[in-house]
C-alpha positions in Angstrom: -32.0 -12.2 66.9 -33.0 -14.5 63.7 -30.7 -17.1 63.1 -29.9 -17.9 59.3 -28.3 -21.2 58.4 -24.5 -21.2 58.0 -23.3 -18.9 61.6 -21.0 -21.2 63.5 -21.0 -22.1 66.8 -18.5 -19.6 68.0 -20.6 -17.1 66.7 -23.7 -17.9 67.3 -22.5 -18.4 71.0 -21.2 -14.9 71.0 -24.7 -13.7 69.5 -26.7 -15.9 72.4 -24.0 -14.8 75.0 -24.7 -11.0 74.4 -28.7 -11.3 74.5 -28.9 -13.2 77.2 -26.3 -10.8 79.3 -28.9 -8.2 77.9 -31.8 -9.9 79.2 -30.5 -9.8 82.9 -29.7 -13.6 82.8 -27.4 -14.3 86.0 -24.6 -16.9 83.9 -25.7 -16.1 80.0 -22.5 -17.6 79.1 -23.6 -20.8 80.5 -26.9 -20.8 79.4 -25.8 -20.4 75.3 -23.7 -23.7 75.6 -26.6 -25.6 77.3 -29.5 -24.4 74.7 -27.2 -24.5 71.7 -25.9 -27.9 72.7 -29.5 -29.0 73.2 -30.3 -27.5 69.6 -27.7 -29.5 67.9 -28.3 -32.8 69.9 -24.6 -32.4 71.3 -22.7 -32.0 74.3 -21.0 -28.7 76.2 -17.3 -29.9 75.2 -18.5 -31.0 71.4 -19.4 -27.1 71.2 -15.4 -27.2 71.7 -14.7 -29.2 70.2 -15.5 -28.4 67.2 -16.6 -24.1 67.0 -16.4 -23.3 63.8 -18.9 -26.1 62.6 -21.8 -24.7 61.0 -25.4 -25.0 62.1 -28.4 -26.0 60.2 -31.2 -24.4 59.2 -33.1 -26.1 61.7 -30.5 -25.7 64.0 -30.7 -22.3 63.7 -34.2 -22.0 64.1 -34.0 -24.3 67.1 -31.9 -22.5 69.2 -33.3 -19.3 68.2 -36.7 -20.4 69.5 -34.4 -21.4 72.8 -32.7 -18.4 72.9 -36.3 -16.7 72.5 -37.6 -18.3 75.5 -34.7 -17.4 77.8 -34.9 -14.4 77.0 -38.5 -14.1 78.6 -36.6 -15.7 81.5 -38.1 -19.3 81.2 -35.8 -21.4 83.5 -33.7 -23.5 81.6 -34.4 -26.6 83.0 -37.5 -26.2 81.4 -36.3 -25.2 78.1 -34.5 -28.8 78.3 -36.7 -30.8 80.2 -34.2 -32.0 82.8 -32.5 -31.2 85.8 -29.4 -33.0 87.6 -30.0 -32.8 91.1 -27.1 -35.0 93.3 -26.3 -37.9 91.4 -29.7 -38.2 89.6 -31.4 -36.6 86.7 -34.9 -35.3 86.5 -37.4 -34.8 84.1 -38.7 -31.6 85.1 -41.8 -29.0 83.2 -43.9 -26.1 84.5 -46.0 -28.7 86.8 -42.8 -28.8 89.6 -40.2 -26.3 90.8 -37.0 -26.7 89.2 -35.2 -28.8 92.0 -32.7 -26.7 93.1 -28.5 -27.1 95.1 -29.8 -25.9 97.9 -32.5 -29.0 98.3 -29.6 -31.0 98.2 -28.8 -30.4 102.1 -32.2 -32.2 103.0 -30.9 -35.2 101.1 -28.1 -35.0 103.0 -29.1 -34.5 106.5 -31.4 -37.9 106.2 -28.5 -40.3 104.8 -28.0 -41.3 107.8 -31.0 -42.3 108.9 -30.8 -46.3 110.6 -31.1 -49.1 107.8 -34.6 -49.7 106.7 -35.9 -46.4 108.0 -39.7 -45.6 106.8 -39.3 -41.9 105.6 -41.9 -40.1 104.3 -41.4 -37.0 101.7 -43.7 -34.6 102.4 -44.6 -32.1 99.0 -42.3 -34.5 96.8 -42.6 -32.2 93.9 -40.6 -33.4 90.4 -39.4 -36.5 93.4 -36.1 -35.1 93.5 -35.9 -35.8 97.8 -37.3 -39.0 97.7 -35.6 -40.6 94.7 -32.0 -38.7 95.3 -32.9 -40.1 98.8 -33.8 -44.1 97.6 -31.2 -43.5 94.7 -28.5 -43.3 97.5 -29.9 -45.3 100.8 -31.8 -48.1 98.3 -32.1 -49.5 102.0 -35.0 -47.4 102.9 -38.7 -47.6 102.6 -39.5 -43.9 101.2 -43.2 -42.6 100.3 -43.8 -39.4 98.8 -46.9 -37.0 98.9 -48.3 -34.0 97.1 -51.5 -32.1 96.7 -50.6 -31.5 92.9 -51.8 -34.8 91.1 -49.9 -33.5 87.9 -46.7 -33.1 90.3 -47.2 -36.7 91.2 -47.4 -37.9 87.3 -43.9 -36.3 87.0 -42.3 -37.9 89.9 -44.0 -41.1 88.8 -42.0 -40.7 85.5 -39.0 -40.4 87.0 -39.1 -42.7 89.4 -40.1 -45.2 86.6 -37.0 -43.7 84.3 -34.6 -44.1 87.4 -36.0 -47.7 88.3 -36.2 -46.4 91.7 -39.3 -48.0 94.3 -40.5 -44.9 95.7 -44.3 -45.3 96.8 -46.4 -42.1 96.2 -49.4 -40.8 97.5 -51.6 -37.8 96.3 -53.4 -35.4 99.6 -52.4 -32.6 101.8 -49.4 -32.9 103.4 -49.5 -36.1 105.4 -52.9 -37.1 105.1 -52.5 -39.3 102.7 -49.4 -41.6 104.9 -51.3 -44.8 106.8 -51.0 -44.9 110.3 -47.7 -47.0 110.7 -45.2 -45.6 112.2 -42.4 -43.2 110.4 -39.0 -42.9 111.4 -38.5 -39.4 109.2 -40.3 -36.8 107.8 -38.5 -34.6 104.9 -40.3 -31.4 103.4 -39.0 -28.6 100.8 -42.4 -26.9 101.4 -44.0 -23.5 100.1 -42.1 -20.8 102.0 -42.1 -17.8 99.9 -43.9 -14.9 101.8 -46.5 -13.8 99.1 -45.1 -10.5 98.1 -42.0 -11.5 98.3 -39.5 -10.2 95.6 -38.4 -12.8 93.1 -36.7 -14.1 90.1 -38.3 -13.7 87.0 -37.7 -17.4 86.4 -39.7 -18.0 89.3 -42.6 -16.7 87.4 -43.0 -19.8 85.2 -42.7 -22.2 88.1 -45.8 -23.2 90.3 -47.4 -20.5 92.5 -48.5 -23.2 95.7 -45.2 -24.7 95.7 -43.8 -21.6 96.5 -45.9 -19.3 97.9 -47.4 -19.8 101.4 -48.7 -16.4 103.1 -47.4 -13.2 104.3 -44.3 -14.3 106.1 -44.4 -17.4 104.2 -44.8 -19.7 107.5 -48.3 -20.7 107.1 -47.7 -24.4 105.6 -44.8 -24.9 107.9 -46.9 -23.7 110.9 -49.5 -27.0 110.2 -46.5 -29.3 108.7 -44.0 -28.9 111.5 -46.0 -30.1 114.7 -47.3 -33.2 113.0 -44.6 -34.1 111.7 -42.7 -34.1 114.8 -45.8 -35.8 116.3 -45.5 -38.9 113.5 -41.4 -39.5 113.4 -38.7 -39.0 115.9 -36.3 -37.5 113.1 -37.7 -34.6 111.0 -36.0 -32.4 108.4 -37.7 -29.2 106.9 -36.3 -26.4 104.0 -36.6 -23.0 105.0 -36.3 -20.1 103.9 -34.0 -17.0 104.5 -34.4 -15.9 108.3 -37.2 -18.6 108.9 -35.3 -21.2 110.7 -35.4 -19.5 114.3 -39.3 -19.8 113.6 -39.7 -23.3 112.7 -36.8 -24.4 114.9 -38.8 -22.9 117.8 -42.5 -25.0 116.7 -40.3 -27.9 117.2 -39.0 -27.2 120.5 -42.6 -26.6 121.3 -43.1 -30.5 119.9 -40.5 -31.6 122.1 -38.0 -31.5 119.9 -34.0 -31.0 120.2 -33.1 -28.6 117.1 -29.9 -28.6 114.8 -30.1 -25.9 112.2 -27.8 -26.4 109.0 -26.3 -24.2 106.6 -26.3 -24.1 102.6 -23.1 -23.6 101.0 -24.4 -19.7 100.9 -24.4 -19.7 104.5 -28.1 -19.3 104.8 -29.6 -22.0 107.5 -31.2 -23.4 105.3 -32.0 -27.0 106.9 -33.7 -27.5 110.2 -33.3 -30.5 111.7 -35.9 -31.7 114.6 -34.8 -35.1 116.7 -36.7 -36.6 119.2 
């Protein structure tokens, strides 16, 4: 749908509403407000506000460029450029996965870790563990690691944008950490079996951060024992029906096992304490 200058908001929220609900997009509604918002340089409740104001041409064209993207099911956060993700925001492009609620729980499960823990993100990503971590426990020492250098130029943007002193480090999983000792490991590693059934949105994100062989195991299998070898507290993401699996390497590491659950009820968490 072309956009001509003069449709309101109202309408042109109906329009977007209607292709988007046509596309297969899982909250179209939603989506509209944030992309025509983001076209207009305005806010969700100044849409609202104010719905029979008229857009621009280059309004319109904006947000039908948007609307155009979506449509192909880019993710949104990508459209914008930003992602909230606990109480931070994060600037966030095809490079990194879209940080998602789920990855929340890992944040969780390590607040509370004993003052001036050494905790080391493993797979940092956009930084949205580590930094939603530091942002909340400014008490710990937190390092961050990734294999994607261009994953590590975002998180260094946001850490600089949040002011947050998060030290980051580019290699394979924990190669890159000195020898000193760690109190925690965190990881939301690749654990998408690859030919597993997804999202079309997951199309535009980065194939190694998500994929990661047949069942989707194979980082976890090197990542779990050791971790639990390095820290006495450990925290991985799984996925769907994985946590029996990776709570059972850590038991074989010696390790006592609490498995937590995302607000889905999926055990999402796996917890290894030593």
């Amino acid at each position: 749908m072309e956009f001509a200058a003069g449709p309101s908001v109202r309408m042109s929220l109906a329009i977007a509403t209607a292709e988007l609900r046509d596309a297969g997009c899982d909250t179209p509604r939603l989506d509209a407000e944030l992309l025509l918002a983001d076209a207009l340089g305005a806010t969700r409740t100044q849409l609202h506000l104010a719905p029979e104001r008229e857009l621009t041409l280059a309004e319109s064209d904006r947000f039908a460029e948007l609307l155009r993207r979506r449509r192909a099911r880019e993710p949104v956060a990508y459209l914008l450029g930003m992602r909230a993700f606990r109480h931070i925001e994060l600037a966030v492009d095809p490079r990194v996965l879209v940080p998602r609620p789920e990855t929340e729980l890992l944040v969780e499960v390590a607040l509370g870790l004993p003052r001036g823990a050494r905790v080391a993100d493993v797979g940092t990503g956009s930084g949205a563990v580590a930094l939603a971590l530091k942002h909340e426990r400014p008490d710990l020492e937190v390092i961050a690691t990734d294999a994607s250098e261009d994953a590590l130029a975002i998180a260094r943007a946001n850490a600089r944008a949040l002011r947050l002193d998060v030290t980051f480090a580019h290699g394979d999983l924990l190669a890159p950490l000195d020898r000193d000792p760690l109190d925690a490991v965190l990881s939301n590693p690749p654990y998408v079996a690859d030919r597993a059934e997804l999202p079309p949105e997951l199309a535009h994100e980065p194939g190694p951060a998500l994929f990661a062989g047949p069942d989707g195991l194979d980082v976890l299998r090197r990542l779990v024992p050791a971790a639990a070898a390095r820290a006495p507290f450990v925290a991985f993401e799984v996925g769907a029906g994985q946590a029996g699996a990776v709570g059972e390497l850590l038991r074989r590491a010696g390790m006592r096992v609490e498995l937590h659950s995302d607000l889905a009820g999926i055990e999402r968490v796996v917890v290894g304490r030593r």
